[in-house]
C-alpha positions in Angstrom: -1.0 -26.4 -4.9 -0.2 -22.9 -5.7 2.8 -21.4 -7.3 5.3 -19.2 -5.3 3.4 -16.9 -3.1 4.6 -13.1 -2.7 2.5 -10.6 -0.7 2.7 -7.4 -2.2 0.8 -5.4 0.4 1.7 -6.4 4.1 2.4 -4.4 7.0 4.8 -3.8 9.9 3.2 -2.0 13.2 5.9 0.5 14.2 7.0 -0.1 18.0 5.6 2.5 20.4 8.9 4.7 21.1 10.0 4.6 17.0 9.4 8.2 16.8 10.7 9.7 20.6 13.9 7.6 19.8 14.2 8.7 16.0 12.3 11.6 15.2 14.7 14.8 14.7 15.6 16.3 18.0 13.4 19.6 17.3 10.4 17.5 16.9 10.8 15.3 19.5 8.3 16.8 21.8 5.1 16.9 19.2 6.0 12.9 18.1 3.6 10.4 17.3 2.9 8.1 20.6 0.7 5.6 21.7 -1.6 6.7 24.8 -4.4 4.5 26.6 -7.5 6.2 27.1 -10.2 4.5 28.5 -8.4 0.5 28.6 -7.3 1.4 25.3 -4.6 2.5 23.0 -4.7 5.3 20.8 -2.7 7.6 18.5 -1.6 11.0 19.4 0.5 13.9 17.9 1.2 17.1 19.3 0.1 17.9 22.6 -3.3 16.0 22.6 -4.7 15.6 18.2 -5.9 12.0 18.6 -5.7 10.6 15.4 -6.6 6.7 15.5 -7.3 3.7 18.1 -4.8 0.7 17.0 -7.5 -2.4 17.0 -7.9 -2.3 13.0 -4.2 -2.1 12.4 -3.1 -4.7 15.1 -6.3 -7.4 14.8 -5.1 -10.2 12.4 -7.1 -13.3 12.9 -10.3 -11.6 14.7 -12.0 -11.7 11.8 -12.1 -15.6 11.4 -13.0 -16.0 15.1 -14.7 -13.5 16.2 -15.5 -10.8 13.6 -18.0 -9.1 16.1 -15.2 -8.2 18.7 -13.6 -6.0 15.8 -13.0 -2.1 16.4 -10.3 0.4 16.7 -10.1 -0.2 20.2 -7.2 -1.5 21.2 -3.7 -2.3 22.8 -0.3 -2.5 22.5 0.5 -5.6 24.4 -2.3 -7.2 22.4 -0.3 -6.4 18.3 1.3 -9.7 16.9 4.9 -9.3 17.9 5.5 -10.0 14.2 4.6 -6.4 13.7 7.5 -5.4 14.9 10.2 -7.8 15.3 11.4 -9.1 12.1 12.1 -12.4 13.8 8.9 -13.1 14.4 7.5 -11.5 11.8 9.6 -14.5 9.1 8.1 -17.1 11.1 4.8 -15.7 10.5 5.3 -15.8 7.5 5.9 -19.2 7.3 2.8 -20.1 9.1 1.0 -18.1 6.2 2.0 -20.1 3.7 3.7 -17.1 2.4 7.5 -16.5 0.7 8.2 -12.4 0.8 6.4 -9.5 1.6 6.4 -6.6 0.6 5.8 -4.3 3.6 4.0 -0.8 4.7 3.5 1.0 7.8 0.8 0.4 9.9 0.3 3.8 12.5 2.2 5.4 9.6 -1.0 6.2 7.2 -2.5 8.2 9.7 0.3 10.6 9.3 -0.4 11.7 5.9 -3.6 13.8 7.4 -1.2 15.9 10.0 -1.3 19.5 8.7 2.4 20.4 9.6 4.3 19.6 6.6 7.5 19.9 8.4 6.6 17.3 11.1 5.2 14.9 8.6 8.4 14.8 6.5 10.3 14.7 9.9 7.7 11.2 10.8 8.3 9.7 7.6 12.1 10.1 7.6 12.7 8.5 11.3 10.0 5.7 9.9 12.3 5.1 6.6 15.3 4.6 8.4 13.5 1.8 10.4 11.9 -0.2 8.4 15.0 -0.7 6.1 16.8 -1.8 9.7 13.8 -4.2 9.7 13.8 -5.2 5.7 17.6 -6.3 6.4 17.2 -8.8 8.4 16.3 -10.9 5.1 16.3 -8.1 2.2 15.4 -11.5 -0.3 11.8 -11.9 1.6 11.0 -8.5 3.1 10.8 -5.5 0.9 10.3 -2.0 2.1 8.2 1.0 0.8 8.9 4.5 2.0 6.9 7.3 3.0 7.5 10.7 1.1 5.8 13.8 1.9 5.4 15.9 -1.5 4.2 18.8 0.1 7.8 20.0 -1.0 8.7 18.3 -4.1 12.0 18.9 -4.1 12.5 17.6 -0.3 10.6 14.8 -1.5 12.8 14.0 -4.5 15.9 14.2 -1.5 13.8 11.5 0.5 13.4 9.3 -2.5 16.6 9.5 -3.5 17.9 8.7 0.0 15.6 5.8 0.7 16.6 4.1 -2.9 20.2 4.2 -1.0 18.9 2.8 2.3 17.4 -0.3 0.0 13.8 0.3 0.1 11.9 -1.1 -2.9 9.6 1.3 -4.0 7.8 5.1 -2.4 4.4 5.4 -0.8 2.6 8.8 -1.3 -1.2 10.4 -0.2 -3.7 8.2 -2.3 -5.4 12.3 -2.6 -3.4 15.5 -2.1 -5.2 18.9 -1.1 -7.5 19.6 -4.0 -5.5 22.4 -5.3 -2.4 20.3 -5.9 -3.7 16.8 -7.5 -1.6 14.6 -9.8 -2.3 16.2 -12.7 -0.4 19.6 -11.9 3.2 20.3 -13.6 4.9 20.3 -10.3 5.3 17.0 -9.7 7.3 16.2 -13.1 10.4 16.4 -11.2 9.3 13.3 -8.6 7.8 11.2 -11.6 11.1 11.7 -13.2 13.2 10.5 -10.6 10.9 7.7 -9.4 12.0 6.4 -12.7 14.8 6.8 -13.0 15.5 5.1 -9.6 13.4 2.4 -10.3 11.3 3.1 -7.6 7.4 1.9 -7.6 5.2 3.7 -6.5 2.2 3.7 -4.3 -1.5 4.5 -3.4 -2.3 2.8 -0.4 -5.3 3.1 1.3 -5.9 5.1 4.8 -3.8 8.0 3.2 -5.7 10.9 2.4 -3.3 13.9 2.7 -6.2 16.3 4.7 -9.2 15.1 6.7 -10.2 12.2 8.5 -10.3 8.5 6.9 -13.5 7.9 7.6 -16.4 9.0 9.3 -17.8 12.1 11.3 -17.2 10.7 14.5 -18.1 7.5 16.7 -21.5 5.2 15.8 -22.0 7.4 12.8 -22.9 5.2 9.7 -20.6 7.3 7.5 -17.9 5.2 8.3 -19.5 2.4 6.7 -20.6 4.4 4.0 -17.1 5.8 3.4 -15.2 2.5 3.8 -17.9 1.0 1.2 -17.2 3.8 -1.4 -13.1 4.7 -0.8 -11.8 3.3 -4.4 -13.3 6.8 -5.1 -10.4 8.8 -4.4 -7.5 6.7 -5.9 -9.6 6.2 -9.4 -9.6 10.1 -9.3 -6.3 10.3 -8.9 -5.5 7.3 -11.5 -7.0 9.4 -14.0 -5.1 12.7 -13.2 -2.1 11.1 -13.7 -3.6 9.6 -17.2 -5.2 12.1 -18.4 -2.0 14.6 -17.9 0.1 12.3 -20.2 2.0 11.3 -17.0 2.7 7.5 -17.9 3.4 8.5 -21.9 6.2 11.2 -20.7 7.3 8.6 -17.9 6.8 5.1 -19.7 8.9 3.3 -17.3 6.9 4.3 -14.3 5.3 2.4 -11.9 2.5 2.9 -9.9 0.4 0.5 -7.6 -3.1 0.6 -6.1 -3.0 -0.7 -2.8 -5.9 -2.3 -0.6 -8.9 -0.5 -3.2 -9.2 -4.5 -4.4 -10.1 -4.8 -7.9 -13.9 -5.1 -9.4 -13.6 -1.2 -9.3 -11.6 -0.8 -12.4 -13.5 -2.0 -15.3 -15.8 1.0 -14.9 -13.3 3.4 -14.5 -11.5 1.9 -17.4 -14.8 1.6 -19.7 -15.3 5.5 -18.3 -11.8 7.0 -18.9 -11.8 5.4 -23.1 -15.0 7.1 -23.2 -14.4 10.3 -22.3 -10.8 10.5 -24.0 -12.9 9.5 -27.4 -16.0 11.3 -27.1 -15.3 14.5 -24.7 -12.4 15.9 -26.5 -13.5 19.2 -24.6 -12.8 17.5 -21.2 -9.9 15.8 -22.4 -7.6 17.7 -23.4 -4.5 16.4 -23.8 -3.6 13.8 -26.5 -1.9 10.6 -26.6 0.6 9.7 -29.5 0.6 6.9 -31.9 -3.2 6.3 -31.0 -2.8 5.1 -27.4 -6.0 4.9 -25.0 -6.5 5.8 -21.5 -6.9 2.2 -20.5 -3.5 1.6 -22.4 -1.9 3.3 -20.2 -3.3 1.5 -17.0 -2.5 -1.6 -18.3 1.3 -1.1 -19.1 1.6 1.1 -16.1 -0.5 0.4 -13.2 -1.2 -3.0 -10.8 -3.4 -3.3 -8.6 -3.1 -4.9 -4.9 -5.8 -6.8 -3.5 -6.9 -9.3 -0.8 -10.2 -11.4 -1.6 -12.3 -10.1 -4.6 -13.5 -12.8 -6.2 -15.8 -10.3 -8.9 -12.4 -8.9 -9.9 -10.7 -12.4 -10.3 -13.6 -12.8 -12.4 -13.4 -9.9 -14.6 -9.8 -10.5 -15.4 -9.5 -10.7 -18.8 -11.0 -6.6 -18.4 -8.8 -5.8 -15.6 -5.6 -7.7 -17.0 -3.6 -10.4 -15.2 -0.8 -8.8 -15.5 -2.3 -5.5 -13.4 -2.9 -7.9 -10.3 -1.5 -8.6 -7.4 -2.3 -10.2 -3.7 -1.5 -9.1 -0.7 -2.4 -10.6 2.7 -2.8 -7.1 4.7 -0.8 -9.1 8.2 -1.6 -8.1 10.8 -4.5 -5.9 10.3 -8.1 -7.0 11.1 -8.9 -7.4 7.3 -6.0 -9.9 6.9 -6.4 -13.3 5.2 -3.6 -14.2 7.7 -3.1 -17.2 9.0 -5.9 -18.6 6.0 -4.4 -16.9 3.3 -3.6 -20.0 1.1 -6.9 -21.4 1.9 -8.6 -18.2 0.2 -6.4 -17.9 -2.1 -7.0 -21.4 -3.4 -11.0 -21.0 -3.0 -10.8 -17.6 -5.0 -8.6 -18.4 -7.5 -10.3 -22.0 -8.0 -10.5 -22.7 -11.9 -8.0 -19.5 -13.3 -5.4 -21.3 -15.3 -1.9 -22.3 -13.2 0.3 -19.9 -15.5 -2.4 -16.9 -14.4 -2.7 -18.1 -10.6 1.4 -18.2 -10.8 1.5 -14.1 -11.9 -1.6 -13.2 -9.4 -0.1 -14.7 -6.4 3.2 -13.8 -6.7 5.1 -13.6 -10.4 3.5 -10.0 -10.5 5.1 -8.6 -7.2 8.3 -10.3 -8.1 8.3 -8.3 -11.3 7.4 -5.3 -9.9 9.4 -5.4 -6.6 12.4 -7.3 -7.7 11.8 -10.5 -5.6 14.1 -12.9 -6.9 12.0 -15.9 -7.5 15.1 -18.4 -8.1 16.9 -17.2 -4.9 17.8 -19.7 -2.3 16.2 -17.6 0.7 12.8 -17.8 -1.3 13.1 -21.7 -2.1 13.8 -22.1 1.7 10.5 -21.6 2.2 9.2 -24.7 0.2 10.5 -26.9 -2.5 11.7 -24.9 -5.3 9.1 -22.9 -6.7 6.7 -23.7 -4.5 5.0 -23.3 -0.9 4.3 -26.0 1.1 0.4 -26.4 1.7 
């Protein structure tokens, strides 16, 4: 049987009007919508930038039935209403075997490639407001994560600062910036200072480049394999800007998660960024006090959110079990929903009960503030627990 179960990376799918109904008045006319083309739904912005079909975000379940049917075709009337009604969306959970989510948007991380900074911020703020209508239906199982746009630092330090009041439990930014402005660049001390000061997590979630598409060149192109195969690339680069640039030893308290990149990636990068710090002193530059390492940092700073790797439960004792956490990715295609407890018991099989208890949720409580002794939790099972 497995300990209390938290699902630190799920998703809501935001209903089709969110942003005609929200969305500031002055960018009401270039809003995201959903349009069918061809018998199926797609995302649009602007007068006609087509930026995603909804099948991969919407597909939960396919994947055990039919895995061949899977693509970003798609429609509406086809999404799990638990998407987006938090109603339904509790029962799911149930089903799943699971106790609280913690939740992300779904269209939502297609809007970090839009290239008007002004009508991203505009998207994410009408988004914010929401899903913390959504997270309070039951604030003790469903947890929140803004959006921020950090084109403008200082508007993004506003929307942080505005969303920590609204309730949400941590900040999502691009997994990449535009080249010129990575992690490692002065600017962004002001957000990594109030991020900690609030308390506020935050996050690299995959899909969320800030320029270019996600993947691929186009339809039946095998770069989208190829892309998809290889996309841990872009948040170990930016892991190790913010290392490297002393960000976690002038901000100790910070948080930061990696979110759907699974996990057997790190021990490289780890291995890699020790390395260099000790034997490329012309590369790395700056200097840790009181003789810390790169990989020091990650492990008192950084988790890591993942769904089935089993090589990465393996290399624990590299990756630390205290830098993990699962997530059950409902409702997208990739989900472990409605199996998760079933993997989750065939990947974790042999890891000792006090590991498996931080892994499957004692991590995300940590992290997120879930309140493992709290009645609404307990509800879910007996005490502690989750009923198989």
């Amino acid at each position: 049987m497995l300990p209390l179960v938290l699902s630190s990376d799920s998703h809501v799918f935001e209903p089709p009007d969110l942003w005609q109904t929200r969305i500031d008045r002055a960018f009401r006319d270039r809003a995201p919508r959903i349009v069918r083309i061809d018998g199926a739904d797609q995302l649009v912005i602007e007068a006609d930038q087509v930026l995603s079909g909804i099948g991969l975000i919407s597909n939960a379940g396919a994947r055990f039935e039919a895995p061949e049917t899977i693509s970003g075709e798609g429609r509406f009337e086809d999404v799990l209403q638990g998407g987006y009604d938090p109603g339904q969306h509790l029962k799911d959970m149930a089903i799943d075997g699971v106790a609280g989510e913690v939740l992300y948007p779904s269209q939502g991380l297609f809007y970090f490639r839009i290239a008007d900074t002004g009508l991203m911020s505009a998207i994410f703020r009408a988004y914010n407001d929401w899903i913390a209508e959504f997270c309070r239906s039951d604030p003790a199982r469903l947890k929140g994560i803004a959006m921020i746009n950090l084109d403008d630092v200082e508007d993004g330090i506003r929307e942080l600062e505005r969303t920590a009041r609204l309730g949400l439990c941590g900040a999502m930014i691009t997994e990449y910036p535009l080249e010129h402005r990575r992690y490692d660049q002065p600017e962004y001390e002001p957000f990594w200072a109030a991020a900690t000061a609030l308390g506020m997590p935050l996050s690299l979630h995959t899909a969320t480049r800030r320029q270019g598409k996600i993947r691929g060149a186009g339809p039946l192109t095998l770069r989208d394999a190829s892309s998809r195969s290889t996309k841990a690339f872009y948040p170990a680069v930016s892991l190790c800007d913010m290392i490297f640039s002393g960000v976690f030893e002038r901000h100790p308290k910070l948080m930061l998660a990696i979110v759907e990149f699974e996990l057997s990636w790190v021990p490289y990068v780890l291995t890699n960024m020790d390395y260099t710090y000790r034997e490329r002193q012309g590369e790395a530059i700056y200097r840790f006090k009181d003789g810390m390492r790169p990989s020091d940092f990650f492990h008192r700073n950084v988790v890591l959110s993942f769904q089935e790797d089993a090589i990465g439960i393996r290399l624990r004792d590299v990756i630390g079990v205290d830098n993990m956490m699962w997530g059950s990715d409902y409702p997208h295609s990739e989900s472990t929903f409605p199996q998760s407890r079933k993997i989750l018991d065939g990947i974790l099989a042999g890891v000792p009960d006090e590991e498996r208890a931080k892994i499957v949720g004692g991590n995300a409580a940590r992290v997120y503030g879930f309140d493992l002794a709290g009645a609404t939790l307990r509800g879910v099972g007996a005490p502690g627990r989750v009923r198989p």
